[in-house]
Every structure is written in C-alpha cells, then in structure tokens.
KETOR-560650 format. One line per 2 residues: their letters; for each residue x, y, z of C-alpha. Coordinates in nm, 2 decimals, m for minus. Layout:
a) X:Y:Z | ...
//
This chain:
xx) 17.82:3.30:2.99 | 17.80:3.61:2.84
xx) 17.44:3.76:2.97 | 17.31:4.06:2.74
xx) 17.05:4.29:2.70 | 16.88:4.43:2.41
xx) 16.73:4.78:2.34 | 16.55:4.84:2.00
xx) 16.20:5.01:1.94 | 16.15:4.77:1.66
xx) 16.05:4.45:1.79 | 16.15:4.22:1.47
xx) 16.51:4.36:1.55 | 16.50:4.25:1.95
xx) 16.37:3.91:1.78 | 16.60:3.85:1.54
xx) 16.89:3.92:1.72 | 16.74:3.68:2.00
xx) 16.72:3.37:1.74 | 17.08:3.44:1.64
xx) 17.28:3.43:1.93 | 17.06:3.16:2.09
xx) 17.34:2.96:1.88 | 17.64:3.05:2.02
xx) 17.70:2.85:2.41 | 17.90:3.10:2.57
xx) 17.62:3.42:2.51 | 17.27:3.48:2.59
xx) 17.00:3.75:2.58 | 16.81:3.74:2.93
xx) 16.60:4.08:2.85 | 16.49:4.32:2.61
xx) 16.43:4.71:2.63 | 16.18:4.89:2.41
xx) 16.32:5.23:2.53 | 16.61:5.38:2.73
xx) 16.38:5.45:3.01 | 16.36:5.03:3.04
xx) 16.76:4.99:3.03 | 16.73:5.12:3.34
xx) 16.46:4.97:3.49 | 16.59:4.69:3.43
xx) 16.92:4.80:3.55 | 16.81:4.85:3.90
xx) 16.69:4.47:3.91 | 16.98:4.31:3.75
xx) 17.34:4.32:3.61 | 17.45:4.26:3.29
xx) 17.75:4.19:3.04 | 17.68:4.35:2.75
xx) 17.47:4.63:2.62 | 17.31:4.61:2.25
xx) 17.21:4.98:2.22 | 17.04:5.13:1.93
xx) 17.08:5.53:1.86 | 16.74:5.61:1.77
xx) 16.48:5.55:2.04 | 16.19:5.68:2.16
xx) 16.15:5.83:2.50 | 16.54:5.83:2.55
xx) 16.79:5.75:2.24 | 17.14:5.60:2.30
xx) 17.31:5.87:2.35 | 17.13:5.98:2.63
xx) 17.19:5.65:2.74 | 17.54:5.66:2.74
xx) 17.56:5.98:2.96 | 17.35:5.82:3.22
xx) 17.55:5.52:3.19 | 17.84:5.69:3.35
xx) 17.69:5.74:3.69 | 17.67:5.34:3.72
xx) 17.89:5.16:3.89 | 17.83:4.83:3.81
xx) 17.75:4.89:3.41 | 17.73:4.69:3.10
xx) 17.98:4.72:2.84 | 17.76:4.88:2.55
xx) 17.77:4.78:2.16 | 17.58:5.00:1.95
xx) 17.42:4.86:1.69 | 17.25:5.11:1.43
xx) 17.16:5.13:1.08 | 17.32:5.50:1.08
xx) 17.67:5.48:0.94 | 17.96:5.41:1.12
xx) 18.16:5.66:0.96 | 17.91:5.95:1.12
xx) 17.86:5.84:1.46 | 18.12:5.60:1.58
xx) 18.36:5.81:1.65 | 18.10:6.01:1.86
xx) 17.99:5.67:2.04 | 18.28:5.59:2.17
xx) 18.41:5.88:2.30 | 18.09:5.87:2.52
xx) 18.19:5.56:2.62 | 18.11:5.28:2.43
xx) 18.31:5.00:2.34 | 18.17:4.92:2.02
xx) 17.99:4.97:1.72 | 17.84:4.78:1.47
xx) 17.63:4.83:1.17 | 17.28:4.64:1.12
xx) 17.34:4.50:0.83 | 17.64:4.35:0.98
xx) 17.64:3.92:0.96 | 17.58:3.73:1.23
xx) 17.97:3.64:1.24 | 18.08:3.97:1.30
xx) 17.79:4.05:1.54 | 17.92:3.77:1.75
xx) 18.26:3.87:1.73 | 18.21:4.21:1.84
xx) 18.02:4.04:2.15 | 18.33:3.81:2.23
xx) 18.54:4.11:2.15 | 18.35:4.36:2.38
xx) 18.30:4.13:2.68 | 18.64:4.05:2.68
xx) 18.76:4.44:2.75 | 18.81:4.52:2.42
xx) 18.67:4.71:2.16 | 18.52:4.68:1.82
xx) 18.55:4.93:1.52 | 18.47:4.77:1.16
xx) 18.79:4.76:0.92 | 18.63:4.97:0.67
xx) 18.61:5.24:0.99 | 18.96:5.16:1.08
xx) 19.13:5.25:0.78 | 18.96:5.57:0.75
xx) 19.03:5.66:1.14 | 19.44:5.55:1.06
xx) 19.44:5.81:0.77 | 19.29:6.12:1.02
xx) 19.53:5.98:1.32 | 19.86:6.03:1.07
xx) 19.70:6.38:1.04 | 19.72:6.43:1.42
xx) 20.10:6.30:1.41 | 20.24:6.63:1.56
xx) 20.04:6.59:1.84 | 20.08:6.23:1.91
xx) 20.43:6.30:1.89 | 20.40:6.60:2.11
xx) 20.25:6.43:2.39 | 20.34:6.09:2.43
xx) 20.52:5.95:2.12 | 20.88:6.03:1.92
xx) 20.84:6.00:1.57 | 20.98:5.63:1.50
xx) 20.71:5.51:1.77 | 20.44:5.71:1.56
xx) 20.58:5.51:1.28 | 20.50:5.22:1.48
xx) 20.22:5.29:1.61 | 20.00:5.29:1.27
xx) 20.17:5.03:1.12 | 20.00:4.82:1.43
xx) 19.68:4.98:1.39 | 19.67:4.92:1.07
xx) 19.69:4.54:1.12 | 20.10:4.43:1.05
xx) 20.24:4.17:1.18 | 20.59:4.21:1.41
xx) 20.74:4.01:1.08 | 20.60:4.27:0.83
xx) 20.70:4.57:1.03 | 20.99:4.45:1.10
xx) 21.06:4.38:0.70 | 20.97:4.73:0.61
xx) 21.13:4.92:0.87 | 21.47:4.71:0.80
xx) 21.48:4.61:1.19 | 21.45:4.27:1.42
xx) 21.18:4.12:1.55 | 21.33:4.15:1.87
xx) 21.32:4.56:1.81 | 20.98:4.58:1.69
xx) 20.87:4.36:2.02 | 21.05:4.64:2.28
xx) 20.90:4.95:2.07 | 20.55:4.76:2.11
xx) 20.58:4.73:2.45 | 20.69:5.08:2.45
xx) 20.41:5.23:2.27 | 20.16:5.03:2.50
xx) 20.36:5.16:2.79 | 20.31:5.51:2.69
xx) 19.97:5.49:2.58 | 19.84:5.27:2.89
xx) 19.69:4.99:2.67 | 19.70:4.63:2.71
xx) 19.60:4.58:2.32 | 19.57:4.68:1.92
xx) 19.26:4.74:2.00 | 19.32:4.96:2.30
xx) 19.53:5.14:2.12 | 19.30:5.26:1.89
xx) 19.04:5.36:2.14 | 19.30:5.58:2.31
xx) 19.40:5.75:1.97 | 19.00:5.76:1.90
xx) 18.93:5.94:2.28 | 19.21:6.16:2.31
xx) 19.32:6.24:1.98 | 18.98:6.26:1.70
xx) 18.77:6.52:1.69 | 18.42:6.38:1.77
xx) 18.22:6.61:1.52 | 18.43:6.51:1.22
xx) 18.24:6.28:0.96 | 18.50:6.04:0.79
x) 18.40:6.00:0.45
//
C-alpha cells in the first residue's frame, strides 16, 4: 500500500483528490496538510510514501518545503501538484528535489500514474514537458559530451529520452539490436541510472539551468 499525504490550502482540492484515489487498492491518503508547517507536524508522528505538495501555500509554500525536506532522513518522495505551469517551475522542482510534477488539471489516470511512478523510484515529467526539456538538452550537447558521453552515446541518449524503442533506434542508426542494448547499458553506466526516466532526471539536475522558462 502506497500511504500518502496531501498538502493544499484549498480544502475542495485535499477532497477531491481523497475521493479519487480511494479507487485505486494499492494507494491511500492517511492525512491531509493545510500548510507546510503541518507536513511536518505530521512528519514527526508518522512516515509516509508519497508527498502531494502544492507550490502556493500559506505559512510555508512548497519550496520551502522541499529545502527542509532535505534534512529528513526518513522522507516522502514528493509530487508536486500545482496549477502553475509545468514549463515554469518543473524544472526548478526537481532540482530541489522532487520526483515529480503534475499539473491540476491533469486526469485522474495520469495522477495515479505519476503515484505508481513516483513510489516506485522513479520520476514523472509530463510528455508535453519532455519534449521541450529534449530540445534544451541537445543544446547542452557539448557538455554532455565533455563530461560523461562521446558523441554517438549523445545520439543515443535522446533518442531514449525521447521515447524510441531499441527496434527504432536501432532502424535509424543502421545498427543491431544487440548494439543499441550495450550502448544503453553504457549510457546508464555513465550516468548512474537504473532507468529512461532516471536518465532524464540526471540530464534535468546536472545539466538545465533552473531559471530557464521552456516555452
């Protein structure tokens, strides 16, 4: 079971979100915050999975938030969910450490998704987001390539962010399977990532700047 706290000033928001994942089996929301200051009240009586953090709060946001959050040991993985756009502050969110971010006026399907995705140790950008971050990361190529890549791994390495299969990178780069399969595991390697979507974190932390808005 996936046990998960809310924090929202608007208490239709903590609500709905309660009605909706009280249909999935595997998740649950056990409390609600009106305010950062709660989180970690809270947080000193109990543990949790997962994080639902809003950005705009009264008393103390989400960002503040996150930069308490890294003195805890035992913390929840955080998904912000926000009706600011992604393309503004994701970026920013996760390089302060969350794993996550989702808009409000996301479905229920993708919400639960990015739960399943989150609690499993991974981490969930929207595709729209994606796409824009892949066009700033080719941007960055020298220094990828600089640091930790050659330039056929940089090839690589956005084809696989941007969602090919071995089969299609394979077709287009004119190689096997088989060589597609060691240069993954070679980029992985090199980038310490178990994941796609590891991989994009690390290219998010390490390689975007955090005040760029990604229109």
């Amino acid at each position: 079971m996936i046990n998960i706290i809310t924090a929202d000033d608007h208490a239709i928001i903590r609500h709905g979100l309660k009605q909706m994942i009280s249909e999935e089996v595997n998740m649950k929301i056990v409390d609600e915050a009106e305010n950062g200051l709660q989180i970690f009240e809270l947080l000193e009586k109990k543990s949790y999975d997962i994080l639902i953090l809003d950005i705009c709060m009264p008393d103390m946001g989400g960002m503040e938030v996150l930069n308490k959050l890294k003195n805890y040991e035992n913390k929840p993985k955080v998904l912000m969910l926000s009706v600011l756009p992604d393309a503004h502050y994701a970026v920013r969110m996760i390089k302060m450490g969350a794993s996550g971010y989702l808009n409000k006026i996301a479905d229920i399907d993708k919400l639960v998704f990015a739960i399943n995705k989150v609690a499993s140790g991974g981490y969930y950008i929207s595709q729209s987001l994606t796409k824009k971050l892949i066009s700033m990361l080719k941007l960055k190529k020298d220094i990828i390539v600089n640091e930790k890549l050659n330039n056929w791994e940089f090839e690589i390495l956005w084809m696989i962010i941007s969602g090919k299969s071995v089969n299609e990178i394979a077709d287009a780069l004119m190689l096997s399977t088989a060589e597609v399969n060691k240069q993954y595991s070679n980029i992985f390697m090199k980038m310490n990532v178990d994941d796609v979507s590891g991989l994009l974190h690390h290219c998010i932390v390490n390689y975007l700047p955090v005040d760029f808005t990604y229109v």
